[in-house]
C-alpha positions in Angstrom: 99.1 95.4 123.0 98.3 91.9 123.2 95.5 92.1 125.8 91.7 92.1 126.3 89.9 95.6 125.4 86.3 95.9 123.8 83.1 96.3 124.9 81.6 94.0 127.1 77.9 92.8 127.8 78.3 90.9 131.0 81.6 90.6 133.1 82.7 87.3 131.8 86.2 88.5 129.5 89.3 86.0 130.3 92.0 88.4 128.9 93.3 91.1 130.8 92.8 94.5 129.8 90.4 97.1 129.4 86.9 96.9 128.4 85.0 100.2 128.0 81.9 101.0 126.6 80.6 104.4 125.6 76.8 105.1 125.4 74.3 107.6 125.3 72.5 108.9 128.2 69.0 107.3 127.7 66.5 109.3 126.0 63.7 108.5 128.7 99.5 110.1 136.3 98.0 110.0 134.3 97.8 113.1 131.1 96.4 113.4 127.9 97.8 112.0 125.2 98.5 114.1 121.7 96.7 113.3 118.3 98.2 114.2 115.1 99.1 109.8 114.2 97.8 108.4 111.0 98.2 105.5 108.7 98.2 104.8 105.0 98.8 102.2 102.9 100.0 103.7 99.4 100.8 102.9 95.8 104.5 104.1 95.6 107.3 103.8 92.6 110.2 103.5 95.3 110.5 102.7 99.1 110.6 100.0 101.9 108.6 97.4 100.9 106.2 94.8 102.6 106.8 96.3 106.0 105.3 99.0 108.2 107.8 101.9 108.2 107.4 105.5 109.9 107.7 109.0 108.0 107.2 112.0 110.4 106.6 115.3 109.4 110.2 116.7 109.6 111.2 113.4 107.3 109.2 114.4 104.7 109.9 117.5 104.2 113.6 116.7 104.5 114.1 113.3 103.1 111.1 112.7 101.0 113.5 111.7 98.4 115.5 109.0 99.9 112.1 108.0 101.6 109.9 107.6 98.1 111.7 108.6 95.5 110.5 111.8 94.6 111.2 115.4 96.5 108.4 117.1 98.7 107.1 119.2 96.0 106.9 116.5 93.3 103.6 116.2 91.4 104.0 112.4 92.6 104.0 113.8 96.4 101.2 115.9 96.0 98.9 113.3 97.8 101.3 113.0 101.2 101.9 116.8 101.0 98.2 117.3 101.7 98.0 114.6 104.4 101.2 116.4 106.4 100.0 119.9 105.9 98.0 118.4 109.6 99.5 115.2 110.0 102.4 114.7 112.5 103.4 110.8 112.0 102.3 108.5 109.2 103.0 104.8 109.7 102.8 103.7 105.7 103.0 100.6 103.8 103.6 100.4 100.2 101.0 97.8 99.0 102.4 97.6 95.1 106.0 96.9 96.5 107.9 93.2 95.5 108.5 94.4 92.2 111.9 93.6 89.9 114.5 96.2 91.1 116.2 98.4 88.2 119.6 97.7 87.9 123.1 97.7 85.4 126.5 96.9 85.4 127.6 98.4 88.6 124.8 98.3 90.8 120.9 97.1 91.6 118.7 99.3 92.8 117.6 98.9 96.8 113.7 98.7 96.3 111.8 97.4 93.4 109.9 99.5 91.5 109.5 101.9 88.6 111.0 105.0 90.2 114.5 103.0 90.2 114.6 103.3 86.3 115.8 107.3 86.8 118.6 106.3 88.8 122.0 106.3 86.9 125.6 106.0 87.7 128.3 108.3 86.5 132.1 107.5 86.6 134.3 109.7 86.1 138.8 109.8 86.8 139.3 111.8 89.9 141.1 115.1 89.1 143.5 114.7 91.6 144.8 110.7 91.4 144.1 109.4 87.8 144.0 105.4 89.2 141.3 106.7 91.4 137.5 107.0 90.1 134.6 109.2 91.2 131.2 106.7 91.6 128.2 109.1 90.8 124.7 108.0 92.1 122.1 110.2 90.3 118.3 109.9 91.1 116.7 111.8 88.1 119.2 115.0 88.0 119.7 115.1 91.5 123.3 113.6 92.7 122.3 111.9 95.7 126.3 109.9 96.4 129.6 110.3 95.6 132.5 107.7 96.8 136.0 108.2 95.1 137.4 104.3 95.3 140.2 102.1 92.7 137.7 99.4 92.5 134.4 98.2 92.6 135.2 96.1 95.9 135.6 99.7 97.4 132.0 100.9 97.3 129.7 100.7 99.4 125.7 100.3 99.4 124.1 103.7 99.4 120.4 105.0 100.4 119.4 103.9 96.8 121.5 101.6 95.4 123.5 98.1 96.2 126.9 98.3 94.6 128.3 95.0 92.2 131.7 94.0 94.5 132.8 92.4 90.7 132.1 95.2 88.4 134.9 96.4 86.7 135.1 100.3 86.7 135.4 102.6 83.7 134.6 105.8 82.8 130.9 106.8 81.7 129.1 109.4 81.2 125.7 108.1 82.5 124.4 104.0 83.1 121.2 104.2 83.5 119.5 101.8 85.9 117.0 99.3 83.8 114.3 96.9 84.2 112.3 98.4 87.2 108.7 97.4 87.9 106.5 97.8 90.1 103.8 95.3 91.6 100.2 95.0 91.2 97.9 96.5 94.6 95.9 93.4 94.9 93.5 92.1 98.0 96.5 90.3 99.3 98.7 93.3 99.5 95.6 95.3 101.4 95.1 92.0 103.5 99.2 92.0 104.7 98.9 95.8 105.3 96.1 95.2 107.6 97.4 92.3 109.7 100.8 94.1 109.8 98.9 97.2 111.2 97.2 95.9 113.3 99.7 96.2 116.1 100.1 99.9 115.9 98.8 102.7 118.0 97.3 105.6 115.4 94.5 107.8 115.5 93.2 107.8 111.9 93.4 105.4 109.0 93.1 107.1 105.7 91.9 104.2 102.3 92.2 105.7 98.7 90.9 102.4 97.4 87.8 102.5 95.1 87.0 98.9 94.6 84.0 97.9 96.6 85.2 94.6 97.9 88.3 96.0 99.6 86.7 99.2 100.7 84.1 96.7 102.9 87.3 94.7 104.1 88.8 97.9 105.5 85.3 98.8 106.7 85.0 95.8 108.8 88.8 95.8 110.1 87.6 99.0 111.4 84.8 98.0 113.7 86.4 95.0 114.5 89.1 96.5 116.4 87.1 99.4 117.8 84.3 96.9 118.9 86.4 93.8 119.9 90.1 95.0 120.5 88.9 98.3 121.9 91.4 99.8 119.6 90.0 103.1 118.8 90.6 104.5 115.4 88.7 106.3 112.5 88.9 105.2 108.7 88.8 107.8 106.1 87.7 105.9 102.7 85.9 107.9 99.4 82.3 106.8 99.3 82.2 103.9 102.3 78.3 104.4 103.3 79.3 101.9 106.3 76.4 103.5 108.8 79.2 103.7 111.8 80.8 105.9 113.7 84.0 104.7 113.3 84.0 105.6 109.5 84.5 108.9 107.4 81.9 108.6 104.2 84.2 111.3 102.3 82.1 112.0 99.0 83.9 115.2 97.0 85.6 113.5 94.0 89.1 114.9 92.9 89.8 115.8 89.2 93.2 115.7 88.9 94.8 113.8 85.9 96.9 111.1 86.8 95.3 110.5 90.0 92.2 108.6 91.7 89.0 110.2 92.2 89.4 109.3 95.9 92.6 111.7 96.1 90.7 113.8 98.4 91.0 111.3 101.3 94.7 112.5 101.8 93.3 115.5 103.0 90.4 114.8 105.4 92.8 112.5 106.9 95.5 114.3 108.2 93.1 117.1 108.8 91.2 114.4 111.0 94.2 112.8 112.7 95.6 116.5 113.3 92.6 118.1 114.9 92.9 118.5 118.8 90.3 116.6 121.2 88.3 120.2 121.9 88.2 121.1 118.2 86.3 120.8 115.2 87.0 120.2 111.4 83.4 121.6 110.6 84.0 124.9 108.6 87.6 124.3 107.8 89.3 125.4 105.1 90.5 123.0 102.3 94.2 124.6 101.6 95.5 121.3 99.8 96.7 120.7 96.3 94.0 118.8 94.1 90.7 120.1 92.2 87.9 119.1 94.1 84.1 119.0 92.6 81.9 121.1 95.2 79.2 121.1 92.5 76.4 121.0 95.1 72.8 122.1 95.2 71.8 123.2 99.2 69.3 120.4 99.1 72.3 118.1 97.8 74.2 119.4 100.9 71.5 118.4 103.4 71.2 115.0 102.2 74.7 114.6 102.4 74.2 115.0 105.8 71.4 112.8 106.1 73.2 110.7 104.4 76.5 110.3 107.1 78.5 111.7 104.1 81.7 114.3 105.2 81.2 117.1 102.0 83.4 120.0 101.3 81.6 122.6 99.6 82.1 126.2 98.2 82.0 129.3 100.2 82.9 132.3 97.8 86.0 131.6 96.8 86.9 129.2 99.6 86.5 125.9 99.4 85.0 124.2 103.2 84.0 121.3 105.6 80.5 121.5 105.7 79.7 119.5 109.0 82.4 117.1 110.9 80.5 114.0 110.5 80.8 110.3 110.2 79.0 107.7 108.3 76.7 106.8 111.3 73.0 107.3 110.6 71.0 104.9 112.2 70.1 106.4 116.1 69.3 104.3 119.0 69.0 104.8 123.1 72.6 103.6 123.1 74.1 105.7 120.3 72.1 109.1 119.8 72.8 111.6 117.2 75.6 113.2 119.3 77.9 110.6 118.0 77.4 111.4 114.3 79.5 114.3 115.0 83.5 113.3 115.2 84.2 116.0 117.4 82.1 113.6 119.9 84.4 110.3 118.8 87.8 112.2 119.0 86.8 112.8 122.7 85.5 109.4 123.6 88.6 107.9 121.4 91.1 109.8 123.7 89.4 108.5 126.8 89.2 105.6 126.0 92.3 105.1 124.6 94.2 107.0 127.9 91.8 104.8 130.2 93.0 101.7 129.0 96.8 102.6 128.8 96.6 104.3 132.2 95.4 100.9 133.9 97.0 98.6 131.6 100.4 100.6 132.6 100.0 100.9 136.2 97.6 99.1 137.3 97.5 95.5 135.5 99.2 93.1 137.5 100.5 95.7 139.6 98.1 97.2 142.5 95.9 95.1 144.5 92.1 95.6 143.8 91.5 96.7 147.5 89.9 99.9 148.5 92.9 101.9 148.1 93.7 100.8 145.2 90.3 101.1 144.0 90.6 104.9 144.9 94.3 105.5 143.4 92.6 104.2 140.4 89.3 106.5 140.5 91.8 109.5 141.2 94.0 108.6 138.0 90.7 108.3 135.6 89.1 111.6 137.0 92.4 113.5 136.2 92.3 112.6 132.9 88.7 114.2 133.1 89.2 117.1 134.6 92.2 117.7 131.8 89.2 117.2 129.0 87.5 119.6 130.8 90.2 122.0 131.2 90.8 122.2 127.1 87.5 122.2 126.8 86.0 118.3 125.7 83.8 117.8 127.6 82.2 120.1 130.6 80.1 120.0 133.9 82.5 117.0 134.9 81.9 116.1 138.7 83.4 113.9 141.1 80.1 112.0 141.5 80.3 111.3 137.9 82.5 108.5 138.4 83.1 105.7 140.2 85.3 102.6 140.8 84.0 99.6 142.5 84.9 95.7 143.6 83.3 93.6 140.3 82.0 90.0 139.9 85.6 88.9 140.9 88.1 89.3 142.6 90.3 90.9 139.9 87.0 92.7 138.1 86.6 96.4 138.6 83.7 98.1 137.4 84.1 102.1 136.3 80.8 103.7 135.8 80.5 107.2 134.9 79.2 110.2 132.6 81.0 112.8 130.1 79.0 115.6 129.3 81.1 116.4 125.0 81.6 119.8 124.0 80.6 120.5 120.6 81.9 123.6 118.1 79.0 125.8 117.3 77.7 124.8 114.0 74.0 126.9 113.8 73.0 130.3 114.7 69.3 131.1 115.2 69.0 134.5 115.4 65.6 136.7 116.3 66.1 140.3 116.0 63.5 142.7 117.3 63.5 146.0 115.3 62.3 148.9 117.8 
């Protein structure tokens, strides 16, 4: 939304819009919205290219084909199968697309890219009018359109290929498509993913990158918008030590052939996007599809945690979450250690997200900053509490624990107030006396 949102020091913001800040208590209609929205930007051999496009669940495991190229259960899938085993909308962007599309003498392929070199087309005379001709499109052996036409002129563009109006048509058993490449995943590409991004609404942001340089440029985008924008998001990237709370230090390394070291990051993505406001992904099973080194001593384990670092490690035969953390590992009065945990951000992301739609929605521009409307507003922000503390969020929520008054001007408000977060259990200490 092109408005204010942030933080704020002092009351002295010229946009409109939201500015909310979230602290920690000093050591001396409006509904809930659902998670379950992430974004990626991916290395693909087929697909839409240099634009933001949106796969949902049910598209990928029905049209994964005409979507990237490959079926759901493709080895070349195996990344996106793991992010929607949780995941419920990705918003991706092919970074390596602009290629040269594959192509022959009756058609070009639709998208640049490698994965247009296994399309084909097969003619063939139509059994039941011999001037007629069946047009075959095959991607790898699967028949994806057939058109029964006299000429070229006749066809028409299908999900993967663009038709030549001036072909001349003849039987053939198989023309393969030719000449497909795809394009190099520079900085640039990362850069145009970001500032095309930027405009969507998503709860998680999931990097496979390993190079440091665009692992720190995603790092920063990050805490940019959360800080600035007030756009509040988590980044899941492989071994970004970025000391925030805003960013997922994943540090298991995959070891699958073929694929980056990072792989894992598929995972813990949906698996973060996915998890409801009042739940945890501490202790969760990994049920995805890669090898994943959990060759960890324990007091490797607790300096992961020390370090901000989000480990999976072995249980038996079960592969874990060991705790739901972040990178964040400097403490101060202002952020305390409850905001390592992401349990803590998913529920301070969803308010502040819902506050700032709920008044930039209904009350921007709209209701008159007079008592009343002072007090429809107070009502509209303590329902959405009370709904956190009905699933469970946040508890001991009281009316006194907000309020809404008149600010430095006269179209400032000023919402003070206190969430008490709901964390999963994580430690038992147990003392047993034996009689």
């Amino acid at each position: 939304m092109a408005l204010g949102g942030g933080t704020f020091v002092a009351q002295n913001k010229k946009l409109p819009g939201a500015y909310i800040n979230f602290v920690s208590l000093a050591r001396a209609t409006a509904a809930l919205s659902g998670r379950g929205i992430c974004t990626m930007p991916l290395e693909l051999d087929w697909g839409v290219e240099e634009e933001v496009f949106t796969v949902t669940n049910e598209d990928f495991q029905k049209d994964s084909m005409r979507i990237f190229g490959y079926a759901a259960d493709h080895e070349k899938m195996k990344g996106l199968w793991d992010l929607f085993l949780n995941a419920k909308v990705l918003y991706a962007y092919r970074l390596n697309g602009g290629g040269v599309k594959a192509e022959n003498d009756f058609a070009v392929a639709l998208y640049g890219g490698t994965r247009g070199n296994d399309l084909k087309i097969v003619i063939q005379a139509n059994v039941d009018n011999e001037a007629l001709f069946d047009v075959c499109t095959y991607m790898g052996t699967s028949l994806v359109d057939s058109q029964t036409v006299s000429t070229a002129g006749e066809l028409t563009a299908n999900a993967y290929v663009r038709f030549k109006e001036d072909a001349v048509l003849a039987v053939t058993a198989s023309s393969p498509l030719v000449g497909g490449t795809n394009r190099e995943a520079d900085g640039e590409a990362h850069q145009k993913y970001l500032d095309k991004i930027e405009s969507y609404s998503f709860h998680v942001m999931g990097v496979t990158a390993a190079g440091e340089t665009v692992k720190k440029l995603y790092a920063s985008f990050n805490k940019r918008l959360r800080d600035e924008m007030g756009v509040k998001f988590q980044l899941v990237g492989h071994e970004i030590p970025a000391d925030y709370m805003g960013v997922i230090n994943v540090k298991n390394r995959t070891m699958d052939e073929g694929w980056p070291e990072t792989s894992l990051v598929y995972w813990v993505t949906g698996a973060e996007c996915g998890c409801e406001v009042n739940r945890s992904v501490q202790n969760k099973k990994y049920d995805g599809s890669f090898r994943v080194n959990t060759d960890y001593t324990q007091a490797q384990l607790e300096q992961c945690i020390d370090n901000g670092e989000f480990v999976l490690h072995r249980v038996n035969s079960d592969i874990r979450v060991l705790e739901d953390v972040n990178s964040m590992i400097t403490l101060s009065d202002e952020c305390g250690a409850i905001f390592k945990d992401n349990q803590t951000v998913r529920v301070i992301d969803q308010l502040g997200n819902d506050d700032a739609v709920l008044f930039s929605t209904k009350y921007l521009g709209v209701v008159p900053n007079k008592a009343s409307g002072r007090t429809s507003l107070w009502s509209d922000l303590k329902k959405l509490r009370e709904d956190l503390q009905t699933v469970g969020a946040i508890e001991n929520f009281t009316d006194s624990d907000l309020t809404v008054e008149q600010g430095d001007t006269k179209k400032s408000v000023v919402v003070t107030g206190a969430i008490e977060v709901v964390n999963a259990m994580g430690r038992m200490y147990m003392t047993t006396v034996v009689k």
